[in-house]
N, C-alpha and C positions, 0 to 999 in steps of 0.2 A: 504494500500500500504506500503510494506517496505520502514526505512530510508535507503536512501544512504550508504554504506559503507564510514566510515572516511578516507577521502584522507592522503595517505600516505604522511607522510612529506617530503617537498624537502628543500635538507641539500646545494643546490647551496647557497643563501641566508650568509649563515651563515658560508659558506667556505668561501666566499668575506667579510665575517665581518675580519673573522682572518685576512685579506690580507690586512686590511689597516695599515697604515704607523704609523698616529699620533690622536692626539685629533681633529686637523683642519680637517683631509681626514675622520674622524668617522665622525665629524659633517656636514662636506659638504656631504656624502654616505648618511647618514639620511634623509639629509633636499631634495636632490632627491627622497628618496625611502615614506617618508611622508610626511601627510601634517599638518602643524604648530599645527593646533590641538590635532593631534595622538604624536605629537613629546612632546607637553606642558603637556597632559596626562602620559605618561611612562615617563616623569623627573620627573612631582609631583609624581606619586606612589612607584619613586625608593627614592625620598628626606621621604617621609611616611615612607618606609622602613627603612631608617638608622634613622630616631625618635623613630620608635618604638625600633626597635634593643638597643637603648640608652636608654631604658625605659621612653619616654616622654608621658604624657598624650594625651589623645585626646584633649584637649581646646588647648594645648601650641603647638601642631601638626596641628591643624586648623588653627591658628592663626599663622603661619609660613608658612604654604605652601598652604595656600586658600582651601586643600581640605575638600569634604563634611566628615561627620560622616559617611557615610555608604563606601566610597572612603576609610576611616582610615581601616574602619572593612572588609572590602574587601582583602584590601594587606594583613592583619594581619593576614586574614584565608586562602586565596587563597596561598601569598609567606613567610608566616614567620610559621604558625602553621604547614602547610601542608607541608610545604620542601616541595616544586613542584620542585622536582630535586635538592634543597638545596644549585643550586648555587649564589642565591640571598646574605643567609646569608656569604656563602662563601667571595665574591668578596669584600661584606661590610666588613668583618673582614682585607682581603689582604690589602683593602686600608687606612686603620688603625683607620678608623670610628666609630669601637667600641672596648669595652675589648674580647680578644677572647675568653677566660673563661667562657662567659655568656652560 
């Protein structure tokens, strides 16, 4: 049996991201739309993210943000090797997290 065709993205979602106001209206939109788990997952893999980005090891990475080793090697190949749209490292540089030269 054929799979499924991949459902086309719905960009509603993500127009209401721009629409919020502040830090308070992101985090209350969030804490609606997930749940604590999903929300504590994508903070640790984005805090992963601006480690690696800063070139921190995997032990001092673990040891900072409780995530596992394969949690480290995931973000590192999934959002920082692969640029999955590159605007990971982007927003980490905007926010002055890292050197932007790297």
């Amino acid at each position: 049996m054929p799979r499924a065709a991949k459902k086309q993205r719905s960009m509603a979602m993500y127009e209401a991201i721009m629409q919020l106001k502040d830090v308070e209206e992101c985090c209350r939109f969030f804490d609606d739309l997930c749940t604590p788990t999903e929300l504590r997952s994508m903070e640790q893999r984005y805090d992963v993210a601006v480690y690696l980005l800063q070139d921190q090891v995997y032990t001092e990475i673990l040891q900072k943000t409780g995530a596992s080793s394969a949690t480290i090697s995931r973000v590192r190949r999934n959002i920082l090797d692969n640029e999955a749209g590159g605007a990971m490292r982007e927003l980490i540089e905007r926010q002055g997290l890292i050197n932007e030269d790297k």
